[in-house]
Jmol script that loads the backbone (N, CA, C; Angstrom):
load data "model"
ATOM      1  N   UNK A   1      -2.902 -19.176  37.681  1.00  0.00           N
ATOM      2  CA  UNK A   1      -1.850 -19.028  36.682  1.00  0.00           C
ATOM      3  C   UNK A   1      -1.117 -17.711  36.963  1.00  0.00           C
ATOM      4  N   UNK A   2       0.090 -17.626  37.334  1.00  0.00           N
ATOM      5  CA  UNK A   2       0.742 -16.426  37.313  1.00  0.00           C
ATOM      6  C   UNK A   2       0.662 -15.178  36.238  1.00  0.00           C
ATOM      7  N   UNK A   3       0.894 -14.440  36.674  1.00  0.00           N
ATOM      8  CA  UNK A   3       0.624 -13.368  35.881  1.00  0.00           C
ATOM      9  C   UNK A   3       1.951 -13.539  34.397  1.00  0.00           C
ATOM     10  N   UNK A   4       3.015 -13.507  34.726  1.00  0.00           N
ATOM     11  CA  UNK A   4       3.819 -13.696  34.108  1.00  0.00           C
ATOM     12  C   UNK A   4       3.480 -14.940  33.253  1.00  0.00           C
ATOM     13  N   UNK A   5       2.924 -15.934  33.331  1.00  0.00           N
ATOM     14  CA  UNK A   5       2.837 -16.908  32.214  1.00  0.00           C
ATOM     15  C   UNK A   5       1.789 -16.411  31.213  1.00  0.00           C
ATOM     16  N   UNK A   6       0.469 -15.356  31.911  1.00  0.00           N
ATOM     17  CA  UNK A   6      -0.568 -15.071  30.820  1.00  0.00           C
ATOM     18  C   UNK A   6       0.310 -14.237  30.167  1.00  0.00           C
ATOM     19  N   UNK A   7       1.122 -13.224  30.502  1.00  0.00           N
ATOM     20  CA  UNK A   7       2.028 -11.914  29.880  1.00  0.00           C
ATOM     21  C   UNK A   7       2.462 -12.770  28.691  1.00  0.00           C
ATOM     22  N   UNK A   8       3.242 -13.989  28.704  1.00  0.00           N
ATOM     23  CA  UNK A   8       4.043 -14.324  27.945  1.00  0.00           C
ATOM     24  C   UNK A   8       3.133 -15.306  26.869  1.00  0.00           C
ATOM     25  N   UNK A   9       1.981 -15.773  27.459  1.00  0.00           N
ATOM     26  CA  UNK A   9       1.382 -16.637  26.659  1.00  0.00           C
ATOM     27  C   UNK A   9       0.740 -15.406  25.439  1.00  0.00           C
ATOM     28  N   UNK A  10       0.108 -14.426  26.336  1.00  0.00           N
ATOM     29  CA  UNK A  10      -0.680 -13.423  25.464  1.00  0.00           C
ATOM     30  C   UNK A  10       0.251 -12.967  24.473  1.00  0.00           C
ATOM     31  N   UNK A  11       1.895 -12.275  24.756  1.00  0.00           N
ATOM     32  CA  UNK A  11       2.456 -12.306  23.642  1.00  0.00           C
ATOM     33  C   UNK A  11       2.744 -13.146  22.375  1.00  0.00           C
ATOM     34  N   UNK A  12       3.391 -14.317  22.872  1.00  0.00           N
ATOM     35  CA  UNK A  12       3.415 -15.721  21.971  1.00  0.00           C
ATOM     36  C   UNK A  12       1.639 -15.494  21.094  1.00  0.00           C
ATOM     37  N   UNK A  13       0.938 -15.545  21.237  1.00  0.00           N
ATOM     38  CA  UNK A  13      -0.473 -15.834  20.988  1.00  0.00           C
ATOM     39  C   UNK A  13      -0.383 -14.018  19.785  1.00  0.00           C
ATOM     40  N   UNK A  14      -0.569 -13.159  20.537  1.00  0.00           N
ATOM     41  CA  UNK A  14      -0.320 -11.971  19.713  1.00  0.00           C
ATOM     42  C   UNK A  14       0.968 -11.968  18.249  1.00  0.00           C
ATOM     43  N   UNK A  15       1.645 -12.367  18.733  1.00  0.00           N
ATOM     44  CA  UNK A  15       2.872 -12.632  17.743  1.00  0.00           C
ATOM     45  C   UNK A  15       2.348 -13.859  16.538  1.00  0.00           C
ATOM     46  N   UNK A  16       1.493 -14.923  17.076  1.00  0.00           N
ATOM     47  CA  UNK A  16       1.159 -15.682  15.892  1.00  0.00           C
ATOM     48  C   UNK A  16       0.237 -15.340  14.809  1.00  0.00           C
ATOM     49  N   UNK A  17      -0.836 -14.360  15.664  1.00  0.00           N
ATOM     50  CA  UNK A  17      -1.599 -14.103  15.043  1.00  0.00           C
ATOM     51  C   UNK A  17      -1.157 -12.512  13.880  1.00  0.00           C
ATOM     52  N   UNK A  18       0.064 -12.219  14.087  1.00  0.00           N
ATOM     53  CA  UNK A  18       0.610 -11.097  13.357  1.00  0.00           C
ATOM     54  C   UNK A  18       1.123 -11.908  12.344  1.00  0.00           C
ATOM     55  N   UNK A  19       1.984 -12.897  12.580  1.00  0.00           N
ATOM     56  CA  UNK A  19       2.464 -13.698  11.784  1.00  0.00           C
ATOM     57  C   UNK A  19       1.603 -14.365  10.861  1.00  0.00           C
ATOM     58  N   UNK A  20       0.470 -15.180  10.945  1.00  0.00           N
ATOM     59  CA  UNK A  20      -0.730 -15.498  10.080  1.00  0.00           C
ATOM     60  C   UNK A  20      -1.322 -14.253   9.382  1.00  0.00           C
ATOM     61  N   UNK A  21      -1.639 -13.150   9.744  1.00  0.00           N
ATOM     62  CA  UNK A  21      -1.826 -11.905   8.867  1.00  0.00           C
ATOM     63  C   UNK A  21      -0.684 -11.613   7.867  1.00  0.00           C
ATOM     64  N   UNK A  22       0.317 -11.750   8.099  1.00  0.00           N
ATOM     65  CA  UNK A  22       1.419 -11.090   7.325  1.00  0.00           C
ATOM     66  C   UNK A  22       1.047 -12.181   6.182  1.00  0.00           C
ATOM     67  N   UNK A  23       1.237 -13.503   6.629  1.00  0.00           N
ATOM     68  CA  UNK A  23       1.102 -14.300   5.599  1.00  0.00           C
ATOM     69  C   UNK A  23       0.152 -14.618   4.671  1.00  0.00           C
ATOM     70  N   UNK A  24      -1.360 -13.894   5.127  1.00  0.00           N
ATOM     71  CA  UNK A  24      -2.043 -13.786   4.143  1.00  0.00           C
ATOM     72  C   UNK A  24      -1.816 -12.454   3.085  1.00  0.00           C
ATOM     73  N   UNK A  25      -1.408 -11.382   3.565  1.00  0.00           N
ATOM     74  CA  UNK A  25      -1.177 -10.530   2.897  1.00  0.00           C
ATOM     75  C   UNK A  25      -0.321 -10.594   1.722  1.00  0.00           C
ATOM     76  N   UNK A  26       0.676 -11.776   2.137  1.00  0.00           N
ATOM     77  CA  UNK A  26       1.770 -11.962   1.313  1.00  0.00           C
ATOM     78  C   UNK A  26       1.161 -12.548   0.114  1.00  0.00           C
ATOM     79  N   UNK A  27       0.302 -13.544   0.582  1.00  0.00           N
ATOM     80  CA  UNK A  27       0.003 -14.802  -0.498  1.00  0.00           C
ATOM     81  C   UNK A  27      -1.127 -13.816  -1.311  1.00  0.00           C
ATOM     82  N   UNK A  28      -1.474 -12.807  -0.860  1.00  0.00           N
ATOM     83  CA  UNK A  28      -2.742 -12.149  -1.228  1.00  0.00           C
ATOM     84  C   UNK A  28      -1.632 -11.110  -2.372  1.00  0.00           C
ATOM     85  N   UNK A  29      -0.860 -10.697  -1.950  1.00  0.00           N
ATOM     86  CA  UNK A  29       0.361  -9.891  -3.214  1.00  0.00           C
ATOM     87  C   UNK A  29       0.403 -10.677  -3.848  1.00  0.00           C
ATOM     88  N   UNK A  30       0.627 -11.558  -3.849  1.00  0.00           N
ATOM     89  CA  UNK A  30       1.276 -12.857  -4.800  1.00  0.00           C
ATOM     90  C   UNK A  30       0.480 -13.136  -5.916  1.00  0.00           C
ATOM     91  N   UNK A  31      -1.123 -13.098  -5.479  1.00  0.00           N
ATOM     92  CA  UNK A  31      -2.230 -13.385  -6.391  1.00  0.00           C
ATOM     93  C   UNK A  31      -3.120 -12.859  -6.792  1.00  0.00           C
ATOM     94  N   UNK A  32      -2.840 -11.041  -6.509  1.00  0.00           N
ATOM     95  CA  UNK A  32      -3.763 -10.889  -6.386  1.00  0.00           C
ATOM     96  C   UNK A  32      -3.947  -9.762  -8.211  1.00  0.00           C
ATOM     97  N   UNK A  33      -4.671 -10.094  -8.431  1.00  0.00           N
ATOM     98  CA  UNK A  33      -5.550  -9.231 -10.118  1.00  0.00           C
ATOM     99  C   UNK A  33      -6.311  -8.413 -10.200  1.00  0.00           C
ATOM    100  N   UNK A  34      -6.239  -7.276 -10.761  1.00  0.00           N
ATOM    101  CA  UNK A  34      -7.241  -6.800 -10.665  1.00  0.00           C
ATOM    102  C   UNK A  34      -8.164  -6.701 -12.562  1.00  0.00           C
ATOM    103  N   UNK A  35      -9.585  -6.711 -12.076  1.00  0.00           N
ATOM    104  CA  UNK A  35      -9.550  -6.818 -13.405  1.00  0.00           C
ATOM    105  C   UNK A  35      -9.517  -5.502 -14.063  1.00  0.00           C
ATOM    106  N   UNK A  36      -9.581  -5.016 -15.361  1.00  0.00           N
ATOM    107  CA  UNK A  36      -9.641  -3.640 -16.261  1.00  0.00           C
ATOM    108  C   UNK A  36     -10.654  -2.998 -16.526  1.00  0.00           C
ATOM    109  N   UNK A  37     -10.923  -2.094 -15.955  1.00  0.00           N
ATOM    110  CA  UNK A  37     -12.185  -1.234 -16.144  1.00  0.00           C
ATOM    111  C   UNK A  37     -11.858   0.005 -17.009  1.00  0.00           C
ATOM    112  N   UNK A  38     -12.660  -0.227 -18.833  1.00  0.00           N
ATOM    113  CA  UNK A  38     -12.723   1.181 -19.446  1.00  0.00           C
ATOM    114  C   UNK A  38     -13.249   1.729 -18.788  1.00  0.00           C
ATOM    115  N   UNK A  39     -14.066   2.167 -17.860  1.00  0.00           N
ATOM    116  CA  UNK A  39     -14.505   3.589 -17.753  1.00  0.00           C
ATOM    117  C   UNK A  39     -13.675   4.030 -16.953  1.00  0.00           C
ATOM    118  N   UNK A  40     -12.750   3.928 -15.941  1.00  0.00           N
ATOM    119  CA  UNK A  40     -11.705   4.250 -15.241  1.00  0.00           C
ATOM    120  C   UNK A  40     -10.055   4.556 -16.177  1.00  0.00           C
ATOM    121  N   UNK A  41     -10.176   5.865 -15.981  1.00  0.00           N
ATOM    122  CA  UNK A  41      -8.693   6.008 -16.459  1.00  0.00           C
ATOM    123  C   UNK A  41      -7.782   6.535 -15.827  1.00  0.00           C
ATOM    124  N   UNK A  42      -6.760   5.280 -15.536  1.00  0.00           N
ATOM    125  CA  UNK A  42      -5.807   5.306 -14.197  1.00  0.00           C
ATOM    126  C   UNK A  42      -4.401   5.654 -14.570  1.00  0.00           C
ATOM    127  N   UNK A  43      -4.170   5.719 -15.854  1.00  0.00           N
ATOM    128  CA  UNK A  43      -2.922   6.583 -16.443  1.00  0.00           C
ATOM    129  C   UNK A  43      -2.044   5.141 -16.653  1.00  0.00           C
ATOM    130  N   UNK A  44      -2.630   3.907 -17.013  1.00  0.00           N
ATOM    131  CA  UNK A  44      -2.032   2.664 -17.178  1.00  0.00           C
ATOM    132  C   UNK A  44      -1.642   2.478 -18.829  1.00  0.00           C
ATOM    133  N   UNK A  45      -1.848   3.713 -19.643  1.00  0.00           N
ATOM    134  CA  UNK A  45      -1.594   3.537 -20.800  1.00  0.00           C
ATOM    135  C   UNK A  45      -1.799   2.300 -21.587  1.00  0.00           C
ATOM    136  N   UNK A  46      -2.965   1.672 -21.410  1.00  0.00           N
ATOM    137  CA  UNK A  46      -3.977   0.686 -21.860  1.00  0.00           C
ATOM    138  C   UNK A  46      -3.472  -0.269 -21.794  1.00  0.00           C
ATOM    139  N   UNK A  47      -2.426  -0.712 -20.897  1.00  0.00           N
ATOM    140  CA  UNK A  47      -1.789  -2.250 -20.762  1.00  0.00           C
ATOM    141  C   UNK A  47      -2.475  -3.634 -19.991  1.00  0.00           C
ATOM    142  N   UNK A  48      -2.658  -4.524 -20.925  1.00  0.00           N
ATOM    143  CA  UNK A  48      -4.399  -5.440 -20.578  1.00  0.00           C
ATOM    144  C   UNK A  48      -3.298  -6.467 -20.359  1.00  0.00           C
ATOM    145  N   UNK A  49      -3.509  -7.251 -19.707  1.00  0.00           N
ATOM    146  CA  UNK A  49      -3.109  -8.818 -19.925  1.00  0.00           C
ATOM    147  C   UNK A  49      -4.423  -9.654 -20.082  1.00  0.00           C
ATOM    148  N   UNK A  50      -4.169 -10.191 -21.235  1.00  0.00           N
ATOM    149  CA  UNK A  50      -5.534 -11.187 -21.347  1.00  0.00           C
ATOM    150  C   UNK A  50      -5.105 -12.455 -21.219  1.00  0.00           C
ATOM    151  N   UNK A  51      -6.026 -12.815 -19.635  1.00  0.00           N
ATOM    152  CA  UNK A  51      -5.818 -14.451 -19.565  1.00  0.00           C
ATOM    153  C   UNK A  51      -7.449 -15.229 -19.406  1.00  0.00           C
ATOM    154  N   UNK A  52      -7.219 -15.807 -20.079  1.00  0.00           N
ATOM    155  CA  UNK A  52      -8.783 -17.175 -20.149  1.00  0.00           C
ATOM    156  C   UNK A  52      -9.654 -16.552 -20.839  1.00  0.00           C
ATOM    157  N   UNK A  53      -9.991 -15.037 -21.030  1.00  0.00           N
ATOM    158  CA  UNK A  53     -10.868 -14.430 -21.537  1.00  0.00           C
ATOM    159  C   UNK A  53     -10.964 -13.450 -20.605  1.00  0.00           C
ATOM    160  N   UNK A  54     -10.146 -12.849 -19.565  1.00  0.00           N
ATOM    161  CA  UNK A  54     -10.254 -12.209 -18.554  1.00  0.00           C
ATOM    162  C   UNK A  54      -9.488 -10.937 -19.003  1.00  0.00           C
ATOM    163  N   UNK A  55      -9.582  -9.655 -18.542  1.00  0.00           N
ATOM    164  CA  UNK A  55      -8.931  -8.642 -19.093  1.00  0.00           C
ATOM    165  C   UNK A  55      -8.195  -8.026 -17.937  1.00  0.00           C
ATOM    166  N   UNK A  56      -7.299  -8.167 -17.605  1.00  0.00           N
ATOM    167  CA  UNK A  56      -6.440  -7.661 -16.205  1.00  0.00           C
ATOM    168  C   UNK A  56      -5.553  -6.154 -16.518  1.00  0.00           C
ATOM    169  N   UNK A  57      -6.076  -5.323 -15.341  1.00  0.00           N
ATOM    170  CA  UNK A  57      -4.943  -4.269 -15.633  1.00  0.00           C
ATOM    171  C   UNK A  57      -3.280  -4.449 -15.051  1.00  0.00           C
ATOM    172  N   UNK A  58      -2.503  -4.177 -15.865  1.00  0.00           N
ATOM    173  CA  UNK A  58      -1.351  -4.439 -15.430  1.00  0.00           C
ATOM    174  C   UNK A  58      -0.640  -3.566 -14.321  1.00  0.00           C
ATOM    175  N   UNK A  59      -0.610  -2.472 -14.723  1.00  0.00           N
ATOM    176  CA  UNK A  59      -0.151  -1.349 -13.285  1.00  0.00           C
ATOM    177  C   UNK A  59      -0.742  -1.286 -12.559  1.00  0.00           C
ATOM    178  N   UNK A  60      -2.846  -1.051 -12.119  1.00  0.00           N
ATOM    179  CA  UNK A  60      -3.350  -1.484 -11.272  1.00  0.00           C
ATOM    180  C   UNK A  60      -2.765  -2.760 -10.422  1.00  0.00           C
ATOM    181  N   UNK A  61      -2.744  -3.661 -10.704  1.00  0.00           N
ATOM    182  CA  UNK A  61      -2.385  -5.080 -10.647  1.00  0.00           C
ATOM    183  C   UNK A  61      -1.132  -4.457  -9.398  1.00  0.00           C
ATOM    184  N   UNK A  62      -0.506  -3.809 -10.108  1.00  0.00           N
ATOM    185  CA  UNK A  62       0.833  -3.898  -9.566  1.00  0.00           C
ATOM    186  C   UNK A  62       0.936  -2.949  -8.394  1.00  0.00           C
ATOM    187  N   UNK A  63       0.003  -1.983  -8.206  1.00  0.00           N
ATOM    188  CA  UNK A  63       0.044  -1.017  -7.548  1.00  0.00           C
ATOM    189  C   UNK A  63      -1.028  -1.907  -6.519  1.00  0.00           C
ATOM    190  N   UNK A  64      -1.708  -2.746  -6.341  1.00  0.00           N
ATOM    191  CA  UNK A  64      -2.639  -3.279  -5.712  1.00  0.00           C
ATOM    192  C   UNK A  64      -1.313  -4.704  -4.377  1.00  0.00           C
ATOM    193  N   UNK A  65      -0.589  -4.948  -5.691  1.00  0.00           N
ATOM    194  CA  UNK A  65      -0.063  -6.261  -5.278  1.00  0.00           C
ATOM    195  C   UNK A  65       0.853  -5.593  -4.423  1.00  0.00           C
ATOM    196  N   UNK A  66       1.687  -4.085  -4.544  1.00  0.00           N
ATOM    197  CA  UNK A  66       2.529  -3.439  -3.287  1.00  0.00           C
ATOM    198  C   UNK A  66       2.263  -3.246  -2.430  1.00  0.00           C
ATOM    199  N   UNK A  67       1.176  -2.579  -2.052  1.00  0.00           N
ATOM    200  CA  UNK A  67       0.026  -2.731  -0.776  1.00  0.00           C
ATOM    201  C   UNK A  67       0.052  -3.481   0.094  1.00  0.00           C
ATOM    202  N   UNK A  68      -0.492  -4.769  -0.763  1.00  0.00           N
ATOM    203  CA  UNK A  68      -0.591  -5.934   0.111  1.00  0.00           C
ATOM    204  C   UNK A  68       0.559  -6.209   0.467  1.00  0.00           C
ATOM    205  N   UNK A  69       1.627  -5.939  -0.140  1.00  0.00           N
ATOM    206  CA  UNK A  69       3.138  -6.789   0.319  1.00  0.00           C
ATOM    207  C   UNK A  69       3.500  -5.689   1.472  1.00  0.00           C
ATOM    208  N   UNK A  70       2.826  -4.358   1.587  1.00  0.00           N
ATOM    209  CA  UNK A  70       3.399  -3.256   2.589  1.00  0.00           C
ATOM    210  C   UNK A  70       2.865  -3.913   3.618  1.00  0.00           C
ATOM    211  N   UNK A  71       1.388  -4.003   3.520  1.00  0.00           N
ATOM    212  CA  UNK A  71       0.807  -4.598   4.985  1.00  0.00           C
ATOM    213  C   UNK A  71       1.141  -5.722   5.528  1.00  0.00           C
ATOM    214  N   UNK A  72       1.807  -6.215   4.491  1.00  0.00           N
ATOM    215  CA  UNK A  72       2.723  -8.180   5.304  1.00  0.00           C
ATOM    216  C   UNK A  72       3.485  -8.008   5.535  1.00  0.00           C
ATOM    217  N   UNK A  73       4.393  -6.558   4.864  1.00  0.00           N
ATOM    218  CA  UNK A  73       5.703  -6.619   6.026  1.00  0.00           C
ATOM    219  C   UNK A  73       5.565  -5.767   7.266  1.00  0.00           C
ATOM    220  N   UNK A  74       4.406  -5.053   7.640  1.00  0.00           N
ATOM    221  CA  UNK A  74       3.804  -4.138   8.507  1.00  0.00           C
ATOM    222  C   UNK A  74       3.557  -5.096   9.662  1.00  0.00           C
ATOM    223  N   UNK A  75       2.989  -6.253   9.523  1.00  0.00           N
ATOM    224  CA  UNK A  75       2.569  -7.089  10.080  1.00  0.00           C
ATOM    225  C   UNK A  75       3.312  -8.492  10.676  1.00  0.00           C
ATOM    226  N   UNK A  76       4.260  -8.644   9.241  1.00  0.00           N
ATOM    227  CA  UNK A  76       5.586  -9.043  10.355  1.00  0.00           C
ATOM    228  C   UNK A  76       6.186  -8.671  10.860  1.00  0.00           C
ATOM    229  N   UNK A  77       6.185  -7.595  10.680  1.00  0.00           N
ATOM    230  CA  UNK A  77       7.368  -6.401  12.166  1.00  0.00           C
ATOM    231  C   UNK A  77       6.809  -6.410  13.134  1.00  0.00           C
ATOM    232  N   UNK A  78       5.172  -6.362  13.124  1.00  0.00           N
ATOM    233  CA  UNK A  78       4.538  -6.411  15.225  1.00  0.00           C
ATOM    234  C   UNK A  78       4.859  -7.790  14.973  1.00  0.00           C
ATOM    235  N   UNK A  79       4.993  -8.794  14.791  1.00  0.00           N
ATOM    236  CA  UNK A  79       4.940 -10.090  14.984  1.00  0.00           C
ATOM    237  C   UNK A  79       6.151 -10.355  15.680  1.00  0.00           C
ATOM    238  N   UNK A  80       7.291  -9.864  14.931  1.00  0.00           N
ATOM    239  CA  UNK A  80       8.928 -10.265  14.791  1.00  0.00           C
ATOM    240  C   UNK A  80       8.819  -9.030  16.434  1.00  0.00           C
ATOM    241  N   UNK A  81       8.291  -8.284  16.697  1.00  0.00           N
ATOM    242  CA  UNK A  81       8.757  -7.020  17.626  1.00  0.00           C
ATOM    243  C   UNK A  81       7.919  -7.811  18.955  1.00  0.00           C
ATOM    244  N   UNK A  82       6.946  -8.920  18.784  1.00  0.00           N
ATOM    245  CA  UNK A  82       5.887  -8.737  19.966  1.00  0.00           C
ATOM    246  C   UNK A  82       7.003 -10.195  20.451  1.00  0.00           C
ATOM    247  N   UNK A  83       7.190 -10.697  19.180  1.00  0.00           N
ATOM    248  CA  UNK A  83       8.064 -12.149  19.426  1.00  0.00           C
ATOM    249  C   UNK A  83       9.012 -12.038  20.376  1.00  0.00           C
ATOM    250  N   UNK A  84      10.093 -10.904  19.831  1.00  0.00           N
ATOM    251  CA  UNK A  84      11.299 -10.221  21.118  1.00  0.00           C
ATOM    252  C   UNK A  84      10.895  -9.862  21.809  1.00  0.00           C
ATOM    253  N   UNK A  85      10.070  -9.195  22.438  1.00  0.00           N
ATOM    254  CA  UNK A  85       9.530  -8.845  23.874  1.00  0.00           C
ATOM    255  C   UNK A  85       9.221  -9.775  24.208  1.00  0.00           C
ATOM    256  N   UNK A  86       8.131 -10.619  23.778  1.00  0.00           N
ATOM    257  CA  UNK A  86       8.122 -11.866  24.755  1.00  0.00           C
ATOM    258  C   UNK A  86       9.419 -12.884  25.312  1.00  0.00           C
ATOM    259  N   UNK A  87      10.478 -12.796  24.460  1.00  0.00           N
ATOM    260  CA  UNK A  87      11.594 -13.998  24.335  1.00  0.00           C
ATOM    261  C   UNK A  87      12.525 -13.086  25.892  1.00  0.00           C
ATOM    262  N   UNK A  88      12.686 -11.257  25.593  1.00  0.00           N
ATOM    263  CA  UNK A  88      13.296 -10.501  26.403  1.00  0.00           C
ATOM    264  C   UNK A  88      12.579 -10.620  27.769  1.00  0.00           C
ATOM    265  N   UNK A  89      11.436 -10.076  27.677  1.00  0.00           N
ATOM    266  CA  UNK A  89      10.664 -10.627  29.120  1.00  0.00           C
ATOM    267  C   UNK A  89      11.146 -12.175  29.807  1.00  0.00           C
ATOM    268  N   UNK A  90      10.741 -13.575  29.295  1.00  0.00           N
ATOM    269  CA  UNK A  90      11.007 -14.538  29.571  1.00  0.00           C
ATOM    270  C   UNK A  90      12.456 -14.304  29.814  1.00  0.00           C
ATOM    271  N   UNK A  91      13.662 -13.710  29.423  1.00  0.00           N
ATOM    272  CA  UNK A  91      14.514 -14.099  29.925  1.00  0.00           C
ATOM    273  C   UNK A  91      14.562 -13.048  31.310  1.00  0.00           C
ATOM    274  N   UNK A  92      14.299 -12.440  31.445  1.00  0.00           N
ATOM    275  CA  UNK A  92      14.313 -11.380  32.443  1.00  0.00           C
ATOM    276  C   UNK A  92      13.841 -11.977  33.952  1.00  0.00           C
ATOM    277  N   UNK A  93      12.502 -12.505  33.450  1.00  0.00           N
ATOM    278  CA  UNK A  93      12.448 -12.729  35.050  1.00  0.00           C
ATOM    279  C   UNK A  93      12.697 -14.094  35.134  1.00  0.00           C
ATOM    280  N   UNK A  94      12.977 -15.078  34.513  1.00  0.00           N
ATOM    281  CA  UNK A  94      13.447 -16.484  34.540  1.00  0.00           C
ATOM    282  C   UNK A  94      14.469 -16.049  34.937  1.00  0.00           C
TER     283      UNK A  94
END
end "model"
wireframe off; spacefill off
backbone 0.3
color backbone group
C-alpha cells in the first residue's frame, strides 16, 4: 500500500474519530445535570430545579453543560482541520 494512501486513510480515520468525540460532547452538553449538593456552596444562590423528585443545581448545570460544549467544539476543529489536510494533501499529489 503506498505510503500516501495510509497518510490519507490515517487522516480520514483521525478526522472521524474527532468528529464522533465532538459529538458526544455535544449530546453530553445537551443532557447533562448535575445534581445539588447542600454541603457545597457554589455561589448558585439556592436555585434547585426539581424534577421527578430529583434536586438539580441550576448554574452548576450550566457551568458543567459549557464545558462540554467547549470540548465539542475543541474537537470539531481537529476534526474539521485534520479533514482539510487530508482533502489538501489528496489534492496535491493527485
Amino acid at each position: 500500500m503506498p505510503a500516501v494512501t495510509v497518510a490519507l486513510s490515517t487522516l480520514n480515520l483521525l478526522s472521524a474519530v474527532g468528529a464522533f468525540v465532538a459529538a458526544y460532547f455535544w449530546y453530553r452538553s445537551a443532557t447533562l445535570r448535575v445534581l445539588y449538593d447542600p454541603t457545597k456552596d457554589n455561589g448558585s444562590a439556592g436555585i434547585i430545579i426539581d424534577e421527578g423528585g430529583k434536586h438539580y443545581d441550576f448554574f452548576t448545570t450550566g457551568v458543567a453543560r459549557d464545558a462540554a460544549s467547549r470540548k465539542g467544539a475543541m474537537f470539531a476543529a481537529i476534526a474539521a482541520l485534520l479533514q482539510g489536510i487530508a482533502l489538501a494533501y489528496g489534492g496535491l499529489v493527485a
